[in-house]
C-alpha positions in Angstrom: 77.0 34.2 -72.4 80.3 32.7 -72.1 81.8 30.0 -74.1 82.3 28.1 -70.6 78.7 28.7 -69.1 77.1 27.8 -72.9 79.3 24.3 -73.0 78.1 23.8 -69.0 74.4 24.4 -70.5 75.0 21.5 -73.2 76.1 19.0 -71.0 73.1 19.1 -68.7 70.8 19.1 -71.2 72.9 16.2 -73.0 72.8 14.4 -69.5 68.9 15.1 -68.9 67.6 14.3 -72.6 70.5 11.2 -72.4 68.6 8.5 -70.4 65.5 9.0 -72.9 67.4 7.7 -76.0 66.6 3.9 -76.7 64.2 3.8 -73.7 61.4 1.7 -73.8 57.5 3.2 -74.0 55.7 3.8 -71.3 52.4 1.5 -71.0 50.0 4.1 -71.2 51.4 4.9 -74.9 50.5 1.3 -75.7 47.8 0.7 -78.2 47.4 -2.0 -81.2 49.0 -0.8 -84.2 48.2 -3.5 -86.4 45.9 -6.1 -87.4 47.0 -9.0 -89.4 44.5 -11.1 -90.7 45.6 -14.8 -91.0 42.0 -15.9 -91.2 40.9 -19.9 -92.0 39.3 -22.0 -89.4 40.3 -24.0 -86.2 41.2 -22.8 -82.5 44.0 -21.3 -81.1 46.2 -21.1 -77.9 49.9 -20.2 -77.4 52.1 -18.2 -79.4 56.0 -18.0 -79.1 58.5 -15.5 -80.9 62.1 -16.6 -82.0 63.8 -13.0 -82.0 66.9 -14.2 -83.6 65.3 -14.5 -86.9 61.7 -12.4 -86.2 59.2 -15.2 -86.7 56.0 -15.3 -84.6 54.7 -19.1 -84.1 50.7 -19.1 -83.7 49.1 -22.0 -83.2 46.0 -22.8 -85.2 44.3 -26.1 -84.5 46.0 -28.5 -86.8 49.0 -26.3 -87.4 51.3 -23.5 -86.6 51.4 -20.6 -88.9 54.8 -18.8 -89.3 54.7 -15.0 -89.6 57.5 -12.3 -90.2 56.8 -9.7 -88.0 58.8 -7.3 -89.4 57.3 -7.6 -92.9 53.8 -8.4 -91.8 53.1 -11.3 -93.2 52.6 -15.0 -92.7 55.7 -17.2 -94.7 54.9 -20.3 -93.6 53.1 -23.0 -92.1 53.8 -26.2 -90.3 51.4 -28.7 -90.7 50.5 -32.3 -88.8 49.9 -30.4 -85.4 46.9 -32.2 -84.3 45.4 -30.0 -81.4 48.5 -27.9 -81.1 49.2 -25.8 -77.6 52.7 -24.1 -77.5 55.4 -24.0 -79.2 59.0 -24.3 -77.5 62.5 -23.1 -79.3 66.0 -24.6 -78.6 68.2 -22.3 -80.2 71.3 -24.0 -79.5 70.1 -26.8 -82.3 67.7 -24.3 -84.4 64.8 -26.6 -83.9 61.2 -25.8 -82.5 58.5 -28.4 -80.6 55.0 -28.1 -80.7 52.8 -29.9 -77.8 50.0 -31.9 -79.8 47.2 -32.0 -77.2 44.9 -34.3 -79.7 47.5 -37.2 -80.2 49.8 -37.3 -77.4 52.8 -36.0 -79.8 55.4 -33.4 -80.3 56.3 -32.0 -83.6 59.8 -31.3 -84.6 61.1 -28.6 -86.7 64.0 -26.7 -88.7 63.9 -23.2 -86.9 66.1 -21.5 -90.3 63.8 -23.9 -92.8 60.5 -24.3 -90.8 60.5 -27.7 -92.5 59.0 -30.6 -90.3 61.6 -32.7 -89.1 60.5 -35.3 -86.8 56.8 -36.6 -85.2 57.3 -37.9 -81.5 54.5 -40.1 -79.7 54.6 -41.3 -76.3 53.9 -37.7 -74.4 51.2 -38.2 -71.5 47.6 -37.2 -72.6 46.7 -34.0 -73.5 50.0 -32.1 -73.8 49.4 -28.5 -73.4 51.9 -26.4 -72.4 55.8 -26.5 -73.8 59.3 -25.5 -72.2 62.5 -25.9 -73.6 65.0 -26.2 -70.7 68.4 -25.4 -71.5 69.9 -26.6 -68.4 69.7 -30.4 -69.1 68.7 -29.2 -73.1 65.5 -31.0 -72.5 61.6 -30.4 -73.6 59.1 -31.0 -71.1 55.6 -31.1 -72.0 52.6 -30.4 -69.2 50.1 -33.0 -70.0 46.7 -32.0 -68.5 44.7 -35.0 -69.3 47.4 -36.9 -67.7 48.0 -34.5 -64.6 52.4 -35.4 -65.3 55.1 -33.9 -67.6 57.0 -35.8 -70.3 60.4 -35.3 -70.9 61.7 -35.4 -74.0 65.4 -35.6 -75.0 66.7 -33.0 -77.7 69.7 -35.7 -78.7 67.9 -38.5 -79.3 64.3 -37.5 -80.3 63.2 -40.0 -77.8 60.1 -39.6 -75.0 62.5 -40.7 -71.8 60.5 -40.2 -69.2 57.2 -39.0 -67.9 56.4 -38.3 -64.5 53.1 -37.5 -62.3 52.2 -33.9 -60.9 49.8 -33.2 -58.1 47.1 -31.6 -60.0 46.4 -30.5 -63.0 49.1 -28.4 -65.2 48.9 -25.5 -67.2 51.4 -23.0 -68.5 55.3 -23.9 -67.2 58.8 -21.6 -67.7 62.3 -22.5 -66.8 64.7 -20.5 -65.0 67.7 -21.9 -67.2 69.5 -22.7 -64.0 68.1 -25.9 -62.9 64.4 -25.4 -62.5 60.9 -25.5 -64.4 58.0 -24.1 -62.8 54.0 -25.2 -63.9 50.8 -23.8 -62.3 48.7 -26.2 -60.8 45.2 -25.1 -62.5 43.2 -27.3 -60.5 44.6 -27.0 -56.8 45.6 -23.3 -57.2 49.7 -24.0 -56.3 53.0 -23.9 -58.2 55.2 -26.6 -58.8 59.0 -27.0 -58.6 60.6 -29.2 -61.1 64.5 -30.3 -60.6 65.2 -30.8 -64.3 68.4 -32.6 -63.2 66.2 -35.2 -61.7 62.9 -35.0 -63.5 61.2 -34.7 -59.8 59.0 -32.3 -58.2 61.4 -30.5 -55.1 58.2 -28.6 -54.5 54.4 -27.2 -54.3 53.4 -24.1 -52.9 50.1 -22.6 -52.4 48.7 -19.3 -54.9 47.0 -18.3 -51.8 43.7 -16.4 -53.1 44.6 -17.4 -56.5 41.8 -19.6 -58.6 42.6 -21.7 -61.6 45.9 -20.4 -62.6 46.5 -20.2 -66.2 49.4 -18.2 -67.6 52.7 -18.1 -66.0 56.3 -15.7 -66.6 59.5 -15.3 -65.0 61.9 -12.3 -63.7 65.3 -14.9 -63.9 66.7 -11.9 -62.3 65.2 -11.1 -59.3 63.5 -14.8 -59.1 60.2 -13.8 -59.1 57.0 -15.9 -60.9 53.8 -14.1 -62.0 50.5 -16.2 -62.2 47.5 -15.1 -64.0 44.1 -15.9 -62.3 40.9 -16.7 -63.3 39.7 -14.3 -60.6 41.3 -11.4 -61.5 44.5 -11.3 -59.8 48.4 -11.7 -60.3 49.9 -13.9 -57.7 53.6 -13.4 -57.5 56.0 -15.7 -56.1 59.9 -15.6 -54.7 61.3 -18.8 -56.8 63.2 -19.5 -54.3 61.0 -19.7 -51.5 58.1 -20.2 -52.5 56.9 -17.0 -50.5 54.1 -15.1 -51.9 55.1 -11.8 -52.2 52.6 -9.5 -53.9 49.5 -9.7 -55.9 47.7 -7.4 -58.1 44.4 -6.6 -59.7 44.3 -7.9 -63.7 41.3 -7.9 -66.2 38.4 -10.9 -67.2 39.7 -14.7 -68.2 43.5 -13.8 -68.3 45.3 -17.0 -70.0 48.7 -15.7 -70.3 51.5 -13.4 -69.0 55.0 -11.8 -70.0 57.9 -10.1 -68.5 59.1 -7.4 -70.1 62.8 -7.4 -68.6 64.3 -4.5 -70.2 61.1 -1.7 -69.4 60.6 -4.0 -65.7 56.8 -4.5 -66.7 54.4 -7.4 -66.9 51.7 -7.7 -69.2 48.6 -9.9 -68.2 46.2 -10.8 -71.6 43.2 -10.6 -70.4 40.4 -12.7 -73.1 37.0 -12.1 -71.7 37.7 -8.0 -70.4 39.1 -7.5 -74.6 42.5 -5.4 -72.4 46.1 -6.1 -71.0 46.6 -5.4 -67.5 50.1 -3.5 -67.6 52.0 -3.8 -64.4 55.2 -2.1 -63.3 57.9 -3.7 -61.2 59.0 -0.9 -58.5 61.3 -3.6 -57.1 61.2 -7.4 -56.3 58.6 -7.3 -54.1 56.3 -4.2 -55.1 54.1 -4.0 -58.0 51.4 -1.5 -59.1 48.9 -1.5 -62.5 50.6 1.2 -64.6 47.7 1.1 -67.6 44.7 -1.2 -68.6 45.6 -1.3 -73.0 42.5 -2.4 -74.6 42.8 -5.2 -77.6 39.8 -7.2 -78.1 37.2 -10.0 -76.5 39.0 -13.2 -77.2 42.7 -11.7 -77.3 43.8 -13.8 -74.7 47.1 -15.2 -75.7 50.4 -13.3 -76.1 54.0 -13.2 -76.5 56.8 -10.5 -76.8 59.1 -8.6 -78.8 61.5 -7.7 -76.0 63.7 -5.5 -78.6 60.6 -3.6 -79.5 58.9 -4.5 -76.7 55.8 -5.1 -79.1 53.3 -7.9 -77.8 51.2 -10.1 -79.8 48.2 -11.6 -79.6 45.5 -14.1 -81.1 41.8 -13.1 -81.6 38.9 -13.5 -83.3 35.8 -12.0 -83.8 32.8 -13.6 -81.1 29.4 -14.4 -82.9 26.4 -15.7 -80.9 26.8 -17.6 -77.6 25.5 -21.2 -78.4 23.8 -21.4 -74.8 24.0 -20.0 -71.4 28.0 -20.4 -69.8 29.6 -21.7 -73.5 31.9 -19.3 -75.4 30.7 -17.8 -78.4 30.8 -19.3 -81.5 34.3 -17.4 -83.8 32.8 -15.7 -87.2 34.3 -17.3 -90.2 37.2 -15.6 -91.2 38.2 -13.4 -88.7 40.8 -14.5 -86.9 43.9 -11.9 -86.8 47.0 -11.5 -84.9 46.7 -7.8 -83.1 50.1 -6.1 -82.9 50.3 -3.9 -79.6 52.6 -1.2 -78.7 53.8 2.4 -79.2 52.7 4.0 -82.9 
């Protein structure tokens, strides 16, 4: 073989093997590849990752617990989160906000010291969900006792205004150009938020979509992914307010990523113990790629988008106290599953 036809050779197979390196993993390699067990008692809800410094928030209850991701192991906690939801990050001033559902508060604290910082009161009732916009570098918390949002200022600590929604709000995400978005769990629509204003521009109907929990965003193509509670992912043009696809997900979803670099979504699907893996073909075509099974009661997530790892919350079920209530959680085994490619 000649020098010329062997170096010809090389570069085809350097082109062919080329687009491999650094790509993410298919779905259907997904499977958990860790258990960390964080144990203690109370409930739990959101979680949020800050992939500047590794750190996986889980809420707890009564507090957040702080784990290192890449060294497996929790390294803090941050206490005085009475009924905590989600956690929001503003990385531009290295602080984090929980929403304190049980006393109408927001926690402040030191993203490079996880030391508390701050307590603010005045939220509407029940905060739940948490954004961090930084557009107008403001927190917004979705009150769903109070069916509003409160918006908080980042400069001044201060509560400055709170504002009725049409229904009742669940998980939120802001497109960092001007707009938050909320599901509307009790009238199955989306919500438009002008953060410039603090007023709702908009509220468009799910369609088949009932209760709507979990909500992501492609900031890219503009496209918002609802969870549902029966069985379906609703996805919305954020501009329109068009519904442009849906797709089949697992039992009692409560929360949903976008994977932007492998242009996937992951549903977390609680009651089903799976995550519904769904690949983008474009903006407005979607198909379920791979069910990944984790375990009953894993319905809360977030992402690693470097590894493009997910994490989730669960516990073991015990015995169901009576007919239509959730189990009772054995003592002692809550864990956060790791999921991805081993």
């Amino acid at each position: 073989m000649s020098f010329a036809l062997r170096r010809l050779l090389s570069l085809a197979l350097f082109a062919c093997l080329a687009p491999c390196v650094g790509a993410s993993p298919a779905p259907s390699d997904y499977r958990v590849t860790a258990h960390l067990a964080l144990g203690g008692e109370g409930g739990w809800d959101y979680l949020s990752f800050d992939a500047a410094r590794r750190h996986l928030f889980v809420s707890r209850g009564d507090r957040v617990e702080v784990v290192d991701v890449d060294r497996g192991k929790r390294i803090a906690t941050i206490p005085g989160t009475q009924g905590v939801h989600g956690i929001a990050l503003d990385e531009a001033l290295h602080r984090g906000y929980t929403s304190n559902g049980q006393d109408a508060s927001v926690t402040v604290f030191d993203l490079d010291s996880l030391k508390v910082l701050d307590t603010l009161h005045g939220t509407g009732e029940k905060p739940d969900a948490i954004v961090y916009d930084p557009a107008s570098t403001h927190v917004l918390t979705f009150n769903g006792k109070g069916h509003s949002f409160s918006v908080l200022d980042t400069q001044s600590n201060a509560v400055v205004a709170t504002v009725p929604l049409p229904g009742k709000p669940e998980f939120a995400v802001s497109d960092g150009a001007g707009s938050v978005y909320v599901n509307l769990e009790d009238t199955a629509k989306l919500a438009k938020i002008d953060v410039h204003t603090n007023a709702v521009v908009a509220t468009w109907s799910l369609g088949s979509c009932e209760s709507p929990s979990g909500l992501a965003i492609d900031e890219k193509h503009h496209r918002l992914f609802s969870v549902c509670d029966n069985r379906l992912m609703a996805i919305t043009d954020a501009t329109s307010g068009k519904q442009v696809a849906s797709v089949p997900i697992g039992e009692g979803p409560d929360a949903v990523v976008f994977d932007e670099g492998a242009s996937m979504v992951f549903s977390s699907n609680g009651e089903s113990g799976d995550i519904t893996a769904v690949q983008q073909e474009d903006a407005d075509h979607y198909r379920v790629e791979a069910t990944i099974a984790t375990q009953p009661s894993a319905r809360t997530l977030a992402l690693d988008p470097k590894l493009h790892r997910l994490y989730l919350s669960a516990a073991q079920w015990g015995a169901a106290t009576a007919p239509g209530k959730r189990p009772s959680v054995v003592p002692g085994s809550f864990t956060v599953l790791t999921v991805g490619r081993p």
